[in-house]
Backbone as numpy.savetxt, mean C-alpha at the origin, in Angstrom:
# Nx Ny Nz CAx CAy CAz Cx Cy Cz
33.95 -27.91 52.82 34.05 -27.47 51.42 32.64 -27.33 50.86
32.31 -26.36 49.97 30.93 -25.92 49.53 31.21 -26.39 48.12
30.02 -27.02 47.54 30.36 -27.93 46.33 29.07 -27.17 45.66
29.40 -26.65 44.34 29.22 -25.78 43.64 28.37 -26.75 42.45
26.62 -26.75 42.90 26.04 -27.44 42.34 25.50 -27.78 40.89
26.28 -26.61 40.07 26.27 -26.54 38.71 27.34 -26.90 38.14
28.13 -27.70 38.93 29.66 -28.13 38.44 29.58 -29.86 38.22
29.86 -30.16 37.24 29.56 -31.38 36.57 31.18 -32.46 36.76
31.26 -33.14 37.29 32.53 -33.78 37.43 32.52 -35.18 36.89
33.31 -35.31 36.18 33.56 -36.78 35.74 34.59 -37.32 35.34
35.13 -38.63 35.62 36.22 -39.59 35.44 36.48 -39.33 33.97
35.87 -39.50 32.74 36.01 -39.04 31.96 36.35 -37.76 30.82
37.33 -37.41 30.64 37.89 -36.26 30.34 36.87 -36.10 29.01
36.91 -37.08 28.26 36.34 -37.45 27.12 35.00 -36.74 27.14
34.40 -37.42 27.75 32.63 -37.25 27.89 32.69 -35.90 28.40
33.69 -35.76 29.03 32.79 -34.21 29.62 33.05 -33.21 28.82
34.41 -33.29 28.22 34.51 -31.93 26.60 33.24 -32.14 25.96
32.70 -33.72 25.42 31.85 -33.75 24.75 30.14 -33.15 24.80
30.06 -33.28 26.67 29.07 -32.91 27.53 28.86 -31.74 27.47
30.02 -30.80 27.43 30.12 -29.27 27.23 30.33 -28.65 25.84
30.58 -29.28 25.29 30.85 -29.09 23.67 28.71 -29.06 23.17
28.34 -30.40 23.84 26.66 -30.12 23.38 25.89 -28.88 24.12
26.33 -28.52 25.59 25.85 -27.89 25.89 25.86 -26.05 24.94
27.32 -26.32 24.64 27.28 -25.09 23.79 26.53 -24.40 22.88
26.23 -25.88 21.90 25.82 -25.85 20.55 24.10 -25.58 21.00
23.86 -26.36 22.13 22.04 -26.01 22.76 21.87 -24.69 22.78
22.91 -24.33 23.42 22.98 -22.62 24.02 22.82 -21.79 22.49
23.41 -22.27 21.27 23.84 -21.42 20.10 22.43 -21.46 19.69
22.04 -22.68 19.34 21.04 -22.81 18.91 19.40 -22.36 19.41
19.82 -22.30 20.89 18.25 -21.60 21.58 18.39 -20.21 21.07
19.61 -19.44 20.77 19.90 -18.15 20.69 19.33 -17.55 19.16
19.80 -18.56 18.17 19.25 -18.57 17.15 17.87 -18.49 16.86
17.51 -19.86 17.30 15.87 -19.75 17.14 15.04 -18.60 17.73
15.59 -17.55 19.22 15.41 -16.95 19.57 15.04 -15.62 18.60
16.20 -15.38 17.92 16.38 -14.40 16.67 15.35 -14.46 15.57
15.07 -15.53 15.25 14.11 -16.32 14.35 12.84 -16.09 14.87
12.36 -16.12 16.04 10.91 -15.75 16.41 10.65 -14.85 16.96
11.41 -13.97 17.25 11.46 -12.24 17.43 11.24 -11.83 16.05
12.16 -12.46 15.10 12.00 -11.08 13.87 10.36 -11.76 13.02
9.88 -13.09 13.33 8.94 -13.67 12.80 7.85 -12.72 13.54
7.78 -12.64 14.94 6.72 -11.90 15.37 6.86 -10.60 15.40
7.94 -9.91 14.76 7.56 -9.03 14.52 6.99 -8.53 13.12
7.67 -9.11 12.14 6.93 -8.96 11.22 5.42 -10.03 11.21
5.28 -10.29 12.02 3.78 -10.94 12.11 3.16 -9.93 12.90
3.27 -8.41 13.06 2.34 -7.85 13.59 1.91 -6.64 12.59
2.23 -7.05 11.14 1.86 -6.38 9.89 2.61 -5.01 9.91
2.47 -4.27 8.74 3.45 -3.49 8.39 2.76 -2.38 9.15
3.48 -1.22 9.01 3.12 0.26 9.48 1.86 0.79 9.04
0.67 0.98 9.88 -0.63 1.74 9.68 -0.37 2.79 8.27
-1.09 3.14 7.87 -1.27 3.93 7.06 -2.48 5.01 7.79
-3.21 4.68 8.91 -4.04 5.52 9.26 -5.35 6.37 8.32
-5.47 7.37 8.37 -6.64 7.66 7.62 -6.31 8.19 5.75
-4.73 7.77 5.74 -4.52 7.86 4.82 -4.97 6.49 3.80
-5.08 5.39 4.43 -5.42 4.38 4.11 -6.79 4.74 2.56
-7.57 5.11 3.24 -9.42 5.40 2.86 -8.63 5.81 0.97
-7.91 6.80 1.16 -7.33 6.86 -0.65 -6.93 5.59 -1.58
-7.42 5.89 -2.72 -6.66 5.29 -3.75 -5.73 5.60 -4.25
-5.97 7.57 -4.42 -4.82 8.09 -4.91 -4.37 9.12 -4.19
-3.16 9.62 -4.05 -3.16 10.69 -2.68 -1.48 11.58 -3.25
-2.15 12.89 -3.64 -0.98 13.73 -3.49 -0.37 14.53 -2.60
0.07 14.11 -1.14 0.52 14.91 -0.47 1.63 15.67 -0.11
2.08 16.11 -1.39 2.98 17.52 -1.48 2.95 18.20 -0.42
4.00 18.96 0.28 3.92 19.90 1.48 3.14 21.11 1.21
2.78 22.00 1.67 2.40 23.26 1.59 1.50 23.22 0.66
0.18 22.65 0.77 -0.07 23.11 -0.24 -0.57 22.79 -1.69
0.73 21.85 -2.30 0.92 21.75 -3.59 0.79 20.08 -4.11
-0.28 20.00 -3.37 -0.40 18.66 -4.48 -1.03 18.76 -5.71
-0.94 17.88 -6.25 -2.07 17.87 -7.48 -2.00 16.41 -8.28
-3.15 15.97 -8.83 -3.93 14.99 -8.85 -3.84 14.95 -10.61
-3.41 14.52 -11.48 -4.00 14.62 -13.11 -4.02 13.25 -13.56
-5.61 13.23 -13.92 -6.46 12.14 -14.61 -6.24 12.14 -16.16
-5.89 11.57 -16.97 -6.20 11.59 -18.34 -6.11 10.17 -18.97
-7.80 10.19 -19.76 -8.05 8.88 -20.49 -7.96 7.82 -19.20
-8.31 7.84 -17.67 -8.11 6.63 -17.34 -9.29 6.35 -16.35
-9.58 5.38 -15.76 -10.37 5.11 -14.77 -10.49 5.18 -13.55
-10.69 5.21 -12.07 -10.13 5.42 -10.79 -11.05 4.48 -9.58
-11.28 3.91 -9.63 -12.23 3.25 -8.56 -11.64 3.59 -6.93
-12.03 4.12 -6.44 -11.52 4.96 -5.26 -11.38 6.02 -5.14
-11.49 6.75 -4.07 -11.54 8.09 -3.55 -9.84 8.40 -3.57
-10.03 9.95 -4.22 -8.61 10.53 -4.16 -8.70 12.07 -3.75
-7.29 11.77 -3.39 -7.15 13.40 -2.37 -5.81 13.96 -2.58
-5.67 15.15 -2.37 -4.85 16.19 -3.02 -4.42 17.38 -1.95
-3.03 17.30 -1.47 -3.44 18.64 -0.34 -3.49 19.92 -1.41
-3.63 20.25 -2.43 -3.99 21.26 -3.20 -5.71 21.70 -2.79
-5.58 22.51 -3.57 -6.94 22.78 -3.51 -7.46 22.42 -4.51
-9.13 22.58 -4.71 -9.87 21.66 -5.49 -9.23 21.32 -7.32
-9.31 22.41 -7.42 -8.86 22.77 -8.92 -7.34 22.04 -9.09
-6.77 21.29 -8.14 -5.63 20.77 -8.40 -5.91 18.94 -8.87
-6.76 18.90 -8.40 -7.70 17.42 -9.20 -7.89 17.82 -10.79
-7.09 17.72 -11.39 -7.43 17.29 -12.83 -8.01 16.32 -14.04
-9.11 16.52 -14.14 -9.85 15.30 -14.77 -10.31 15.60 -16.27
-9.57 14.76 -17.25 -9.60 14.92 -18.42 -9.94 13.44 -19.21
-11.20 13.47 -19.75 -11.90 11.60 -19.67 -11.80 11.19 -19.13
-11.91 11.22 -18.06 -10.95 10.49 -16.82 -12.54 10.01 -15.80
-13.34 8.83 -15.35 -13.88 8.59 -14.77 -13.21 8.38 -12.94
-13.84 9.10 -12.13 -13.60 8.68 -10.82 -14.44 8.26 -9.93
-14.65 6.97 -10.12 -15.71 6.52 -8.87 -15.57 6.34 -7.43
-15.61 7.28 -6.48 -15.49 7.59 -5.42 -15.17 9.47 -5.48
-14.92 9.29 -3.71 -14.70 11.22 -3.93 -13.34 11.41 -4.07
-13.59 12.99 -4.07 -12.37 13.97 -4.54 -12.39 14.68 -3.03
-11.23 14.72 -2.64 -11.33 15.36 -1.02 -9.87 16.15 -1.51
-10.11 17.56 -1.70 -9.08 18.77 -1.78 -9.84 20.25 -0.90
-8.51 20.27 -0.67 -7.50 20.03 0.47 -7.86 19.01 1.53
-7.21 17.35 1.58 -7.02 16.70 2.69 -7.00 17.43 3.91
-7.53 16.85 5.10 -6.97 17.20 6.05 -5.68 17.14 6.42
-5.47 18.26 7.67 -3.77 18.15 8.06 -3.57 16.88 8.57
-4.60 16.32 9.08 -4.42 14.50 9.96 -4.23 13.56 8.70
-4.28 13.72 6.94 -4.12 12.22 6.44 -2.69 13.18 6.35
-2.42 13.99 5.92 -0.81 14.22 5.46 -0.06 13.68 6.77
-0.42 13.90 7.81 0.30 13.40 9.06 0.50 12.05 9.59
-0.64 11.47 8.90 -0.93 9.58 8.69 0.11 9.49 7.76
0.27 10.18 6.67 1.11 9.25 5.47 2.38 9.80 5.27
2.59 10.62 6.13 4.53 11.42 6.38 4.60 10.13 7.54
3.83 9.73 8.44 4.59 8.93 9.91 4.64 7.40 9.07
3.62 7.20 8.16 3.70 5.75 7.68 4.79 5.87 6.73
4.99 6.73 5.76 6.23 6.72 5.38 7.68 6.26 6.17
7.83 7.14 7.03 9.11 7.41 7.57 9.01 6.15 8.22
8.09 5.13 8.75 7.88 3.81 9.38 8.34 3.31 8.58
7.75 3.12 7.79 8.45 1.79 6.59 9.81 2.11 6.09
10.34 3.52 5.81 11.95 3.79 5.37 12.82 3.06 7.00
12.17 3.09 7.99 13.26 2.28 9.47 13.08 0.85 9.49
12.06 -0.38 8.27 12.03 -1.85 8.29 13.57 -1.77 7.94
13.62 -3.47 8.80 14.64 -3.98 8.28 14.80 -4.62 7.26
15.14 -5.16 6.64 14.80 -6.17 5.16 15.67 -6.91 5.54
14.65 -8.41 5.36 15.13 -10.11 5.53 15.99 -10.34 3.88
15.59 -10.01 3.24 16.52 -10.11 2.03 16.70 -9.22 0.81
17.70 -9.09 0.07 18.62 -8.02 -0.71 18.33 -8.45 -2.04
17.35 -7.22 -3.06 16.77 -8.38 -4.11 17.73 -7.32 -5.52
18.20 -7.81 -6.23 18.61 -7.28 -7.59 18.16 -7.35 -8.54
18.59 -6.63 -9.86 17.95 -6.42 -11.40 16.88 -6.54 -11.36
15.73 -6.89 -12.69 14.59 -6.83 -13.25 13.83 -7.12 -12.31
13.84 -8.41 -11.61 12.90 -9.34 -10.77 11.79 -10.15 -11.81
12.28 -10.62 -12.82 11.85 -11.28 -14.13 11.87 -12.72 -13.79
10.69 -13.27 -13.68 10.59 -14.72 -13.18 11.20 -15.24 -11.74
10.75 -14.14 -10.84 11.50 -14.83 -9.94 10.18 -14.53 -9.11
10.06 -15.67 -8.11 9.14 -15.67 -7.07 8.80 -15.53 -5.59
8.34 -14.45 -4.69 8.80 -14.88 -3.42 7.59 -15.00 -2.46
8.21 -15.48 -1.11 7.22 -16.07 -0.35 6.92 -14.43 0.89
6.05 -14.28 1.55 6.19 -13.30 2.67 7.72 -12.40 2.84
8.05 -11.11 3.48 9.07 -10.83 4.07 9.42 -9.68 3.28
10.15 -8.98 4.13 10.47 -7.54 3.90 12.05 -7.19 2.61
11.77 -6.99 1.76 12.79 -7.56 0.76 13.58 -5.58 0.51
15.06 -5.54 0.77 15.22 -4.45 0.15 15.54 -4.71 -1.76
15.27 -4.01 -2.24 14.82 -3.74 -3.75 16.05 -2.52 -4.48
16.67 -3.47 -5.56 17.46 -2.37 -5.95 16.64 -1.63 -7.05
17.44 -0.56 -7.35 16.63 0.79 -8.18 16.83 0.61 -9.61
17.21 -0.39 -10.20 16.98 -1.18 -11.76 15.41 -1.15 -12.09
15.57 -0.36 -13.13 14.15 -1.29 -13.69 13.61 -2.36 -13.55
12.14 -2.35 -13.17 11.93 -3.58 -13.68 11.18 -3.79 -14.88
10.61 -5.34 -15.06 9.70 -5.94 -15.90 9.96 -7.11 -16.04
9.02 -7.84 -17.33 9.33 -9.29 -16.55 7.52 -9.45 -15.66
7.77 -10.56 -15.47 6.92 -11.17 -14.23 7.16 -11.43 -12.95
6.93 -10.66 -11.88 7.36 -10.88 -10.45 5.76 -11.82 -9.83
6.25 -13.40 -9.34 5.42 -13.75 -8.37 5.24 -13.63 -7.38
3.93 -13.31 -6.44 4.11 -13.45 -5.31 3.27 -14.64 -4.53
3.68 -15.65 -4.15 2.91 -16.52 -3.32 2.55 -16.72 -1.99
1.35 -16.39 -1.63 1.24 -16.40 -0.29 1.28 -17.65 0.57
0.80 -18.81 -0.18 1.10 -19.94 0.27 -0.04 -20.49 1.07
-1.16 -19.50 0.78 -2.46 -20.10 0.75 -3.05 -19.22 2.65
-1.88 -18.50 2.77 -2.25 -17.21 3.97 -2.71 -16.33 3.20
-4.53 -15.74 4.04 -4.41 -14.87 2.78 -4.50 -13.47 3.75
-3.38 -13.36 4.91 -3.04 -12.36 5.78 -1.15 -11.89 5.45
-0.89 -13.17 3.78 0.51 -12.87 3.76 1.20 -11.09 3.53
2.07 -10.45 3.55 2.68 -9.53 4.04 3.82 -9.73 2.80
4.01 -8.43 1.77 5.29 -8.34 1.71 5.24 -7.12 1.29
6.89 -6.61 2.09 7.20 -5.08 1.74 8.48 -4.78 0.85
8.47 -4.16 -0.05 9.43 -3.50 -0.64 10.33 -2.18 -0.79
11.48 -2.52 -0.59 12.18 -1.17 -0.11 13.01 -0.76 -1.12
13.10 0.56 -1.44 13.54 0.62 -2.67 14.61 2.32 -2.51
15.74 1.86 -2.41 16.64 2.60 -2.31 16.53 3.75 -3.52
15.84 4.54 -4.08 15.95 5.24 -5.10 14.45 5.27 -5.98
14.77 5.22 -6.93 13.28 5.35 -8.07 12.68 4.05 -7.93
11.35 3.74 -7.80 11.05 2.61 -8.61 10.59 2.92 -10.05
10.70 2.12 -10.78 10.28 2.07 -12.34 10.07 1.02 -12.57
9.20 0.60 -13.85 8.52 -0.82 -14.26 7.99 -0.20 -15.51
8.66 -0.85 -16.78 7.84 -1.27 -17.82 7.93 -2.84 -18.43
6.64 -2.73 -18.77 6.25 -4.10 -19.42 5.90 -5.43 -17.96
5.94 -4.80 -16.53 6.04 -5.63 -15.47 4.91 -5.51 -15.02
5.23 -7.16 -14.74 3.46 -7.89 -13.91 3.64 -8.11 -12.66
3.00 -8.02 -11.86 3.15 -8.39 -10.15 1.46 -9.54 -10.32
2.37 -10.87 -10.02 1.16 -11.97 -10.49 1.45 -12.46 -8.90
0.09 -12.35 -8.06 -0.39 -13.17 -6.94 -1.12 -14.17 -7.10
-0.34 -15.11 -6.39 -0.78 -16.25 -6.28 -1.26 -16.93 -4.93
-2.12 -18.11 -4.88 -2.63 -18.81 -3.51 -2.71 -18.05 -2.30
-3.67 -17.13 -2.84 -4.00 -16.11 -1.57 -3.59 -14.79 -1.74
-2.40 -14.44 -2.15 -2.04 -13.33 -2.23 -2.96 -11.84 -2.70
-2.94 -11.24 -1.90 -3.68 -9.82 -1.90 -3.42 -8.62 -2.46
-3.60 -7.95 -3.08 -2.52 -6.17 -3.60 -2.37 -5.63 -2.59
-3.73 -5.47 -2.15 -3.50 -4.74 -0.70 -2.69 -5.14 0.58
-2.15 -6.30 0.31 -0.87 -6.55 1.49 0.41 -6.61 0.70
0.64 -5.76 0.00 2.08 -5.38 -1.16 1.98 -4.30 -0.81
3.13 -3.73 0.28 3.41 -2.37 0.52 5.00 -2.15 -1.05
4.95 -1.03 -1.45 6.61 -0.49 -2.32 6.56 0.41 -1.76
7.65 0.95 -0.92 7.96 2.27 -0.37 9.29 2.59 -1.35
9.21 3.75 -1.93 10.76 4.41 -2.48 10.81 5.93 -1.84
12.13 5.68 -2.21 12.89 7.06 -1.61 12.55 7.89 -2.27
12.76 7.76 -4.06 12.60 8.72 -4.83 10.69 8.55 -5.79
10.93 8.67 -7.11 9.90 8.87 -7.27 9.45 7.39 -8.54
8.08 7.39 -8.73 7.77 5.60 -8.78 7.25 6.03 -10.27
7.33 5.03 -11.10 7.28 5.36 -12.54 6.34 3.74 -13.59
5.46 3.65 -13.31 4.74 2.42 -14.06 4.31 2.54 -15.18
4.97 1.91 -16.52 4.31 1.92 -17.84 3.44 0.84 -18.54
3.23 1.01 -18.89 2.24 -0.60 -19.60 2.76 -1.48 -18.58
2.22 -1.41 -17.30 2.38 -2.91 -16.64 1.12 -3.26 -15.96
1.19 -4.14 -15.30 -0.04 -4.59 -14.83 0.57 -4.76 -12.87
0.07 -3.84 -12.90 0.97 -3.46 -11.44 -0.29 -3.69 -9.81
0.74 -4.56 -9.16 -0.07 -4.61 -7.90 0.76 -3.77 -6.48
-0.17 -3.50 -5.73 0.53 -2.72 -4.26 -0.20 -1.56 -3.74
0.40 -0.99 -2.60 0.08 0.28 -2.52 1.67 0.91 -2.70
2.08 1.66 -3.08 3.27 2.80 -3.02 3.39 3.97 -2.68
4.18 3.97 -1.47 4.69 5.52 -1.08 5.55 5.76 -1.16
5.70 6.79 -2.58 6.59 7.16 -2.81 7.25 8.96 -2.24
8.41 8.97 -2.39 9.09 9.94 -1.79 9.28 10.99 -3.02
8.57 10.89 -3.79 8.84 11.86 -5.04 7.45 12.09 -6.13
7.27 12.12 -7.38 5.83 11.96 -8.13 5.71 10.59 -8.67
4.68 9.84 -8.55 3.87 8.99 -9.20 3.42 8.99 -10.60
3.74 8.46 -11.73 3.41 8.50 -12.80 3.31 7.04 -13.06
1.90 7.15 -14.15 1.57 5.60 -14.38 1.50 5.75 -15.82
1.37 4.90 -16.89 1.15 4.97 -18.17 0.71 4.00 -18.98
-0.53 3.99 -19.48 -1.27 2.54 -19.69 -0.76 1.87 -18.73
-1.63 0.49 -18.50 -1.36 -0.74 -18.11 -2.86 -0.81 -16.71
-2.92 -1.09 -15.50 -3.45 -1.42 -14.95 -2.85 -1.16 -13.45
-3.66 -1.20 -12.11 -2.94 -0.54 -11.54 -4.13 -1.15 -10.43
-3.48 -1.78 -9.33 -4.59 -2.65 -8.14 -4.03 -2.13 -6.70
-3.89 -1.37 -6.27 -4.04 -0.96 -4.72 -3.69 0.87 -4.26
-2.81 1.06 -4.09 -2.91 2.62 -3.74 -1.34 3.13 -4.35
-1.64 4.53 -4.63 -0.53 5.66 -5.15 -0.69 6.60 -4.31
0.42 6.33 -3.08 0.37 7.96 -2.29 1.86 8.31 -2.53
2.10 9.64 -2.46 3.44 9.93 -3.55 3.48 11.51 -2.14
4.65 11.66 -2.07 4.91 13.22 -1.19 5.35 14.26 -2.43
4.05 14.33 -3.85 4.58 14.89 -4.71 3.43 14.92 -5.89
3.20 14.81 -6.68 2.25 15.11 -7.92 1.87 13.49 -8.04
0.76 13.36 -8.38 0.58 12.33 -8.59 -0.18 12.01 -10.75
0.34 11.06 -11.36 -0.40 12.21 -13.06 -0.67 10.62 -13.24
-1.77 9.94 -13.78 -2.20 8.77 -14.35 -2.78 9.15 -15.79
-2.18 8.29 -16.60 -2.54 8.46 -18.16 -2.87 7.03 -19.04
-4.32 6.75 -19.08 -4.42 5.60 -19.82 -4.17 4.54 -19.29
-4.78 4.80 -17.93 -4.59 3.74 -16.84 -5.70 3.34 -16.15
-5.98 1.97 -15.85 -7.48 1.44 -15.48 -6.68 1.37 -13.55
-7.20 2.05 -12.58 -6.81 2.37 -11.52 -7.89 1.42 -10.57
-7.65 0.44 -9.81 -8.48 0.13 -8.19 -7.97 0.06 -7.35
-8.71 1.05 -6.58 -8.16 1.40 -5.39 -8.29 0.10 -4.11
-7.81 -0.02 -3.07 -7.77 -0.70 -2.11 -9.30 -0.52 -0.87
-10.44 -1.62 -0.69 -11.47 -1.11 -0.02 -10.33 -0.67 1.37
-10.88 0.17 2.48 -10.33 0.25 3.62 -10.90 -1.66 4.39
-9.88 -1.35 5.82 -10.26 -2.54 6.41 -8.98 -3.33 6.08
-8.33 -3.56 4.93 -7.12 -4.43 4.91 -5.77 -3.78 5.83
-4.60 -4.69 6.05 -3.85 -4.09 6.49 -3.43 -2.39 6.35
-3.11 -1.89 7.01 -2.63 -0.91 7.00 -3.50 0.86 7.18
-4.94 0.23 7.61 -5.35 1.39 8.02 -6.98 0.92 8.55
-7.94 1.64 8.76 -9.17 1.65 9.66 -10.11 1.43 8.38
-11.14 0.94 8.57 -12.59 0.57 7.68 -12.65 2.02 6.88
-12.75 2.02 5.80 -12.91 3.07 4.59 -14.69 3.41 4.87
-14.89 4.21 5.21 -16.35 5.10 5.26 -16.93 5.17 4.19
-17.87 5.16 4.35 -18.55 5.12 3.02 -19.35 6.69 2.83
-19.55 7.72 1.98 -19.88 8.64 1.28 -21.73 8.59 1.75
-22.15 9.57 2.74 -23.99 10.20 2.34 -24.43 10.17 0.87
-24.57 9.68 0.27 -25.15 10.54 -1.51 -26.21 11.32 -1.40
-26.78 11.94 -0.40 -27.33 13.13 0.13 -27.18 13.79 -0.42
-27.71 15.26 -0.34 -27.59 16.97 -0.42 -27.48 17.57 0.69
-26.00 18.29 1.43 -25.87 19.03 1.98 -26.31 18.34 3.43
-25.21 17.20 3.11 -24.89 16.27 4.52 -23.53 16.79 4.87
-23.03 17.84 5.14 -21.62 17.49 5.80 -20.33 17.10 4.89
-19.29 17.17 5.40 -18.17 16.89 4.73 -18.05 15.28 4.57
-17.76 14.74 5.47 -18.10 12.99 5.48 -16.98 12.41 4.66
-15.54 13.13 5.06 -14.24 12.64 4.15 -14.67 12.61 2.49
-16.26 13.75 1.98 -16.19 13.82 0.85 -16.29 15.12 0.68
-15.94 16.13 -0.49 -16.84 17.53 -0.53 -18.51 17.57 -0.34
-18.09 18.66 0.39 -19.37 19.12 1.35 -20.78 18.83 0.52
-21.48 17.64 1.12 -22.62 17.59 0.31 -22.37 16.69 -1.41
-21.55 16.34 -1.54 -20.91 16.06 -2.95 -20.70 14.85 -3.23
-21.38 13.68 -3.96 -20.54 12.57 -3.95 -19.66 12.30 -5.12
-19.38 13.57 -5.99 -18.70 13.51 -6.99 -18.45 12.28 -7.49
-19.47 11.72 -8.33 -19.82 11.00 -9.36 -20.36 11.42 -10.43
-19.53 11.94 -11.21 -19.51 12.32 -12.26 -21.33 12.06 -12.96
-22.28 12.55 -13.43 -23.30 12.22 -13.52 -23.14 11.92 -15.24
-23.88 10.94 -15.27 -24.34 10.09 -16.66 -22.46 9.73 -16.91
-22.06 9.82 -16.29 -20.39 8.85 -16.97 -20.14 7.46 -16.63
-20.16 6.51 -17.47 -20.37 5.02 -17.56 -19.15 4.52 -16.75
-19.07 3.84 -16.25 -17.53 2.66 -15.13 -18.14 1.63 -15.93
-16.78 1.38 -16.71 -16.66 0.49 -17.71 -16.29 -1.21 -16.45
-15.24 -1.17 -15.43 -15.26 -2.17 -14.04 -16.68 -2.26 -13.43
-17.83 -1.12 -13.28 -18.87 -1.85 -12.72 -19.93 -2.57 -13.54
-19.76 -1.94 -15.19 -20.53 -2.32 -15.76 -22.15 -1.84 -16.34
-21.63 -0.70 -15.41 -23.42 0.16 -15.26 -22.81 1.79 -15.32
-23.96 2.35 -15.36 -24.29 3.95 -15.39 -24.37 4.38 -14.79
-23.57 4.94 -13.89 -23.74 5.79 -12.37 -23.62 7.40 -12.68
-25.04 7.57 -11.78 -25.43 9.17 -12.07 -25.14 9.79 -10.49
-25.13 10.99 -10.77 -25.10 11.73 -9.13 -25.86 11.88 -8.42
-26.07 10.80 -7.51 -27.78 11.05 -6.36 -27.87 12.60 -6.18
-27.19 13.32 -5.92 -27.65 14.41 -5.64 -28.39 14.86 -7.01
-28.36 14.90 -7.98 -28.97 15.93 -9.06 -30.14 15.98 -8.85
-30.83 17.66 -8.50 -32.37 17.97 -8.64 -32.57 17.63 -7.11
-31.73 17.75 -5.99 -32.49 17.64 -4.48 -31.53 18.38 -4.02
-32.51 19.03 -3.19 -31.93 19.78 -1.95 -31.28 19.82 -0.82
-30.78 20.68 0.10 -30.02 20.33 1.11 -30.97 19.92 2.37
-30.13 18.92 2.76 -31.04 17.94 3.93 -32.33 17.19 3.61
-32.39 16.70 1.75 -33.25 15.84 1.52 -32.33 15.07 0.42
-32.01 13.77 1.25 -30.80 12.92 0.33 -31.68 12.09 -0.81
-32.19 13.73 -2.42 -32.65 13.04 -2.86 -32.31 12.08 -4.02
-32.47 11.47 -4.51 -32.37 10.58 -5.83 -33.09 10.93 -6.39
-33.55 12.38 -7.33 -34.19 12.24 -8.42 -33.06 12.49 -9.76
-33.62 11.27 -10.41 -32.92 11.02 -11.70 -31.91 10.19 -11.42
-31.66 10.05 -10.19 -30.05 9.07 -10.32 -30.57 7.54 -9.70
-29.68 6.84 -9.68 -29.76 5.42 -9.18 -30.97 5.18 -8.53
-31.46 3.83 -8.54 -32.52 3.98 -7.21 -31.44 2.16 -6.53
C-alpha cells in the first residue's frame, strides 16, 4: 500500500476537523494578504507618467488644432501650451512667468491623451460622495462623485512625502468655496483629479494637477499644480503655480536659454516670453526679458536681470 504523504490521520475526529478547519482559514488568509500587497505595490509604483506633458502648468490640448489658452487679471508661474497656434494664448493683465509653447508638439498631446486614458483604467480603493466638506483622507485611489464640491477636503500624507492620491471623477468636477488643505507631507503635485467631463474651480483654493476631458475654467481663488484639459483652458482672477517638473508623473522640467536666437528649447524660438518690465507679485521682484536689445547667438542681458 502507498501511503499518501500529505494525508494527516488521527484517532481524533475532533482535532482533525479542527486541524483542517485552521488550515483553511491560513489558506484564506495568505490569499487575502496576497490581494492586499499586490494592489499596495501596485499603487506603490505611482500613478500614470504624464511624460513631456508634465513640463506644463497649463495645457490646452484640444484635437486638431484648437486649443486655446485665456489669461485674464491672473498670474501663472509656469510654462503653458496650447495646440492652437500662437495667437490662441490669450493674455489680458495676465502675468506669465515661464514660456508660451503654441503649437505643442504632436509628442506632449500624445503624452497627455495616453496619461489620460491611463488614469480613466485605475481602479479605485474607495467610493467617495457629496461635498467632501471636512472629511479627510489618507493615500489611495478614491472614485469621486460629480456633486459639487466645497467645504474643506484634507489630505494627510502621514508624514510620506512620496504620498499618492488620485481622483476619479465620473462626470464634471466643480468646486466653489473649496479648499484642498495638505497636511504632514502632503504635496499638490502628488494630487492627480482626472474627470470625464469638464472641471470648474471658483473662489477656491485648489490643489492637484487635473485632466480633464472637457474645458477648464477657474475663477478667483488660487490654484497649486497643473490644468491640462482636452479642451479650452480660460483662468480669470486667479493666482496660478504650476508644478516644478521632476515630481511624480513626468521627467525633470528644462529650463528655458534666455538667449537670442537659441533654438526652440520647449520655448518659442529664441523667446523667453517674460513679459518685459511686468512685476510677479509670488516672486516679489521685476522680471524683464533677457533678450531685449541682443542679438541672435549673443544671450544678451542688456537692460534685463543680471
Amino acid at each position: 500500500m502507498t501511503l499518501n504523504p500529505f494525508l494527516v490521520l488521527s484517532s481524533n475526529p475532533g482535532k482533525h476537523n479542527m486541524n483542517h478547519l485552521r488550515k483553511q482559514l491560513s489558506t484564506c488568509l495568505i490569499g487575502i494578504a496576497a490581494l492586499v500587497v499586490g494592489a499596495s505595490s501596485a499603487f506603490a509604483a505611482g500613478p500614470p507618467e504624464l511624460g513631456s506633458a508634465s513640463s506644463f502648468a497649463v495645457l490646452s490640448a484640444a484635437p486638431d488644432g484648437g486649443g486655446a489658452v485665456t489669461c485674464t487679471d491672473s498670474t501663472i508661474i509656469g510654462d503653458v501650451g496650447s495646440s492652437g497656434a500662437r495667437p490662441s494664448v490669450v493674455k489680458t493683465r495676465c502675468t506669465i512667468s515661464g514660456a508660451i509653447v503654441a503649437p505643442v508638439s504632436a509628442g506632449v498631446l500624445t503624452d497627455f491623451n495616453e496619461a489620460y486614458d491611463a488614469f480613466a483604467a485605475l481602479s479605485c480603493t474607495q467610493t467617495l460622495t457629496g461635498t467632501l466638506a471636512g472629511v479627510t483622507l489618507t493615500p489611495g485611489i478614491y472614485c469621486v462623485s460629480a456633486e459639487a464640491k466645497t467645504g474643506v477636503l484634507t489630505l494627510n500624507a502621514q508624514g510620506d512625502p512620496n504620498a499618492v492620491w488620485i481622483f476619479l471623477v465620473d462626470g464634471a468636477l466643480t468646486g466653489t468655496n473649496f479648499t484642498v488643505l495638505l497636511v504632514n507631507g502632503a504635496t499638490a503635485c502628488n494630487v492627480y483629479w482626472w474627470a470625464k467631463a469638464a472641471a470648474t474651480m471658483t473662489t477656491s483654493d485648489f490643489k492637484g494637477t487635473i485632466l480633464a476631458g472637457a474645458a477648464i475654467t477657474t475663477t478667483g481663488g488660487t490654484f497649486e499644480g497643473r490644468a491640462l484639459a482636452k479642451a479650452a483652458v480660460t483662468l480669470t482672477g486667479t493666482a496660478f503655480v504650476g508644478c516644478e517638473g521632476g515630481s511624480q508623473g513626468g521627467p525633470t522640467k528644462s529650463k528655458c536659454n534666455q538667449g537670442v536666437g537659441n533654438g526652440p528649447e520647449n520655448c518659442d524660438p529664441g523667446n523667453s516670453n517674460q513679459d518685459g518690465h511686468n512685476s510677479n507679485p509670488f516672486l516679489g521682484s521685476t522680471r524683464t526679458n533677457d533678450e531685449l536689445g541682443g542679438l541672435p547667438g549673443t544671450p544678451g542681458r542688456k537692460g534685463g536681470n543680471k
